[in-house]
C-alpha positions as CSV (number, residue, x, y, z in Angstrom):
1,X,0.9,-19.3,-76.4
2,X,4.2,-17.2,-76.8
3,X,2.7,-15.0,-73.6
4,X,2.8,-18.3,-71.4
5,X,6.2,-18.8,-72.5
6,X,7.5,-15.8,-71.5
7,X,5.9,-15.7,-68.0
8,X,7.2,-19.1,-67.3
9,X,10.5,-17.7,-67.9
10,X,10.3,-14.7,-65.6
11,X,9.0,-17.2,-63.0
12,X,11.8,-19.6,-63.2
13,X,14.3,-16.7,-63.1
14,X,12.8,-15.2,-60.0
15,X,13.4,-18.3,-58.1
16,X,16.7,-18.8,-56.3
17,X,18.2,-21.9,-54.9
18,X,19.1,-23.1,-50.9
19,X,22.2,-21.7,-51.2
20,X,21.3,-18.0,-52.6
21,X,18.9,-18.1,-50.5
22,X,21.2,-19.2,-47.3
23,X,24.4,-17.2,-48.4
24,X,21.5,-14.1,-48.6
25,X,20.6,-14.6,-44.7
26,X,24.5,-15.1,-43.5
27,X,25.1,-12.1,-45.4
28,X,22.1,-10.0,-43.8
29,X,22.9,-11.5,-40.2
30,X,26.5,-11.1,-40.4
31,X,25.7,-7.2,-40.9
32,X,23.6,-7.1,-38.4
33,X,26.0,-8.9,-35.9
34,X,27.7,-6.0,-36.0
35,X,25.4,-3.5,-34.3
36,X,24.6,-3.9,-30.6
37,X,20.9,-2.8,-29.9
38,X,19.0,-1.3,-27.0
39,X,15.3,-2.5,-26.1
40,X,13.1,-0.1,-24.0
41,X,11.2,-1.7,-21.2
42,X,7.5,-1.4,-22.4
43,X,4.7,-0.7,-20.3
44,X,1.1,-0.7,-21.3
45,X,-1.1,2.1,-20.4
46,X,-5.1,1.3,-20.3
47,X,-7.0,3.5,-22.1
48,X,-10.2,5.1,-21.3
49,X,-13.8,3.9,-22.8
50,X,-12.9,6.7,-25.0
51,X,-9.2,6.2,-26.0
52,X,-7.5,2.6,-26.7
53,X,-4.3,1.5,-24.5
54,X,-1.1,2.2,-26.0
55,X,2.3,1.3,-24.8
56,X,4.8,3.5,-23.7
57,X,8.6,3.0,-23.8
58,X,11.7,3.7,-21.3
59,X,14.5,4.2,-22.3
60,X,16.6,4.7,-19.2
61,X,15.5,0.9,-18.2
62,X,16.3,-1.0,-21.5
63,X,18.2,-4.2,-21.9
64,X,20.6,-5.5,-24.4
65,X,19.6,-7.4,-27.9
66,X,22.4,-8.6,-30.5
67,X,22.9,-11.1,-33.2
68,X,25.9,-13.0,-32.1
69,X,28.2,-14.9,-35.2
70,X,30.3,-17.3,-33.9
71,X,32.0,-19.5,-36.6
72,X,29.4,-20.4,-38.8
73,X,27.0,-20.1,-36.4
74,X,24.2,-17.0,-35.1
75,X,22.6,-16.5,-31.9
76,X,20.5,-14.1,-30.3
77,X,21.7,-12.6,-27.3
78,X,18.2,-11.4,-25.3
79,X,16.6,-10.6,-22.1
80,X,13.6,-12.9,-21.7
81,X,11.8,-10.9,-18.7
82,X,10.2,-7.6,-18.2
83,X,11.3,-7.0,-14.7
84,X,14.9,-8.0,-14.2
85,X,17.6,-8.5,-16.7
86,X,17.6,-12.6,-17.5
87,X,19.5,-13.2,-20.7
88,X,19.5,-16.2,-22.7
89,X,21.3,-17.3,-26.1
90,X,18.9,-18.8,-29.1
91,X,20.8,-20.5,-31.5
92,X,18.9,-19.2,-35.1
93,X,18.3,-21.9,-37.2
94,X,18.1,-21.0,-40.9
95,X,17.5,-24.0,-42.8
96,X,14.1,-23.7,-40.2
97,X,13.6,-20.5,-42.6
98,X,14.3,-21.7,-45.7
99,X,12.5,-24.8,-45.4
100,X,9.3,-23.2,-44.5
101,X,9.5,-19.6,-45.6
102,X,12.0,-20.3,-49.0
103,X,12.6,-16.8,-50.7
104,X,11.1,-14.6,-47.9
105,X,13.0,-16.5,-45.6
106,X,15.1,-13.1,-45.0
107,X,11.8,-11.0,-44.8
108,X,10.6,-13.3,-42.2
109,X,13.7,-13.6,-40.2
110,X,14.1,-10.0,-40.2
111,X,10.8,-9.3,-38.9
112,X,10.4,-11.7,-36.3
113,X,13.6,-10.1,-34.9
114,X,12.8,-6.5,-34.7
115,X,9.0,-5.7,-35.8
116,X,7.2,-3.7,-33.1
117,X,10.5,-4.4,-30.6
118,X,11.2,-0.7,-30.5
119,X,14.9,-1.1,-30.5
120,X,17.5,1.6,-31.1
121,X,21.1,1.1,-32.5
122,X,23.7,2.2,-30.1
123,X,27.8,1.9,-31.0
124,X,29.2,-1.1,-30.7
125,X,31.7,0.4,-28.6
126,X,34.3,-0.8,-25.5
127,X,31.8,-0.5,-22.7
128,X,28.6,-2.2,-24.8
129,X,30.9,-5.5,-25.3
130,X,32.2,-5.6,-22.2
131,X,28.7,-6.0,-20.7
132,X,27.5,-7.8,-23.3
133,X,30.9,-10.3,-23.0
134,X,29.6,-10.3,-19.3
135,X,26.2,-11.3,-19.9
136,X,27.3,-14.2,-21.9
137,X,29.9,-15.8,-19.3
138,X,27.4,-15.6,-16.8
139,X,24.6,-17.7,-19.3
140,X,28.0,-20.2,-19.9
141,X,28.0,-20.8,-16.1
């Protein structure tokens, strides 16, 4: 009896409310609007009968991805074709998370943006916001 007790009370301390939960993704988003990313263009190579496809990554041909705070608001700034550059803003929606995904909301957010995306940091320096203020006044227009 006193066992059942005491794993109650380890459950009901492991669960957090909307707002830890919401303050924990702002939190996690608002570092990560900091960093500017690079995505390599990805092109898959077919295998042999012998040896499965496998995808290879350039570098030299990559395209912009950030997490954009403005106000109380994030977006994700991204290019939405292989071949040419086309950008577009998504507006992240984290009550969407919570409601669904509750305390993994952050895990899940977090994956969905960069699991198997192959993305490397690069500084968040003069030239990368210039293009990256560029790319959003041209989505504006």
């Amino acid at each position: 009896m006193d066992q059942k007790i005491i794993i109650n009370q380890k459950i009901k301390t492991n669960m957090k409310t909307q707002e830890q939960i919401k303050q924990e993704i702002v939190s996690y988003l608002t570092k990560t609007s900091v960093h500017t990313f690079i995505k390599p263009k990805a092109t898959f190579k077919w295998g042999d009968s012998k040896t499965p496809g496998y995808y290879e990554y350039d570098y030299n041909d990559s395209t912009y991805f950030k997490v954009i705070k403005t106000g109380e608001e994030f977006f994700i700034l991204e290019n939405i074709t292989q071949s040419k550059p086309e950008y577009r803003l998504t507006k992240i929606d984290i009550d969407f998370y919570i409601k669904y995904w509750g305390n993994n909301s952050k895990c899940v957010l977090s994956n969905s943006l960069f699991q198997e995306k192959k993305m490397k940091s690069v500084k968040s320096n003069k030239y990368h916001l210039g293009e990256i203020d560029k790319i959003i006044e041209s989505i504006k227009r």
